[in-house]
N, C-alpha and C positions, 0 to 999 in steps of 0.2 A: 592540224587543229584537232583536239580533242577535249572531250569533258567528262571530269570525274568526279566519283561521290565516295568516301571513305566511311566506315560503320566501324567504330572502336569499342573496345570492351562490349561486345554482343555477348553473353552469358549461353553459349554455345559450343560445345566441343568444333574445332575446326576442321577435322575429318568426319565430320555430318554435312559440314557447309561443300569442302569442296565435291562431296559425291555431286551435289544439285547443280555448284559450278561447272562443272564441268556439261552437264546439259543445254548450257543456255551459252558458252563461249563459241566466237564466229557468227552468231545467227543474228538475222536483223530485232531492231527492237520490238517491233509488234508479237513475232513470233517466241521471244525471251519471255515477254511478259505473260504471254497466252498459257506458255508452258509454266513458268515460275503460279501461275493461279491455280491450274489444276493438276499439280504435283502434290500428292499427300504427303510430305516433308515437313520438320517441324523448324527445317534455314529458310525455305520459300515463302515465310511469311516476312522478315528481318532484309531478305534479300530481292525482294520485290520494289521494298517500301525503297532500297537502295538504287534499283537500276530507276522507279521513277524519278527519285531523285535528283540524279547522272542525267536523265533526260532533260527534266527542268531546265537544268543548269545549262545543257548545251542550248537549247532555247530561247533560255533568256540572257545569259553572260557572253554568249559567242554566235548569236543570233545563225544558229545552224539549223537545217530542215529536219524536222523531226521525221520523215517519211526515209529520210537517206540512209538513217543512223541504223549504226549495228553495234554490239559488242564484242569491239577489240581487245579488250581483255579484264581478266575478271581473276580475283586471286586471294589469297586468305593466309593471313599467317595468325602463331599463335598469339595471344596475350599472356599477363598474367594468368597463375593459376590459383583460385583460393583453396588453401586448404582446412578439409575438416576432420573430423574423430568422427566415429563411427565404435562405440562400446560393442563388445564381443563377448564370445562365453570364459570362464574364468577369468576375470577380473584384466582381458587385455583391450587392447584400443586398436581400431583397423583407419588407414588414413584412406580416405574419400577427396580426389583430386575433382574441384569443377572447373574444367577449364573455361576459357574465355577465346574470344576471336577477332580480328582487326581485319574488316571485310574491304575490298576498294576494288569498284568496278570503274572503267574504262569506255566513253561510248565515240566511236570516230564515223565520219561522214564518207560514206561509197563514194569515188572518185565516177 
């Protein structure tokens, strides 16, 4: 049994997010959360709002113990990327990629 919470097009390069993921994968939820709050990251705020989420959900949709739950997995891929111009000196154009990220955390119950 597990529950999960998906975050698409989060306006974040996905190599910022997975540094933070990688902090908080394995640990129980209380401990994920603790860390995702007082981590000065600018994914820990997009990726908090996600693991309570995930928790909700296992709560209320699969009526699981919130005390059990840990995070079994946690992972990011990229999205679209928008792209922009960026004018430069003599008269050329620099392209300016802002990527994008498709977040989905994983929450399952300690046996």
């Amino acid at each position: 049994m597990e529950a999960r919470a998906i975050l698409r097009y989060a306006r974040i390069s996905p190599r910022k997010v997975s540094i933070v993921m990688d902090l908080i994968r394995n640990k129980p939820l209380d401990e994920a959360l603790a860390i995702l709050q007082y981590t000065p990251k600018a994914a820990c705020e997009p990726l908090l709002k996600l693991v309570k989420s995930a928790a909700a959900n296992a709560e209320n949709n699969f009526n699981m113990d919130k005390n059990n739950l840990y995070v079994a997995e946690c992972f990011v891929c990229p999205g679209p990327t928008l792209k922009r111009m960026r004018p430069r000196a003599q008269g050329r154009a620099y392209r300016i990629l802002k990527r994008t990220s498709h977040m989905t955390v994983v929450l399952k119950e300690k046996e």
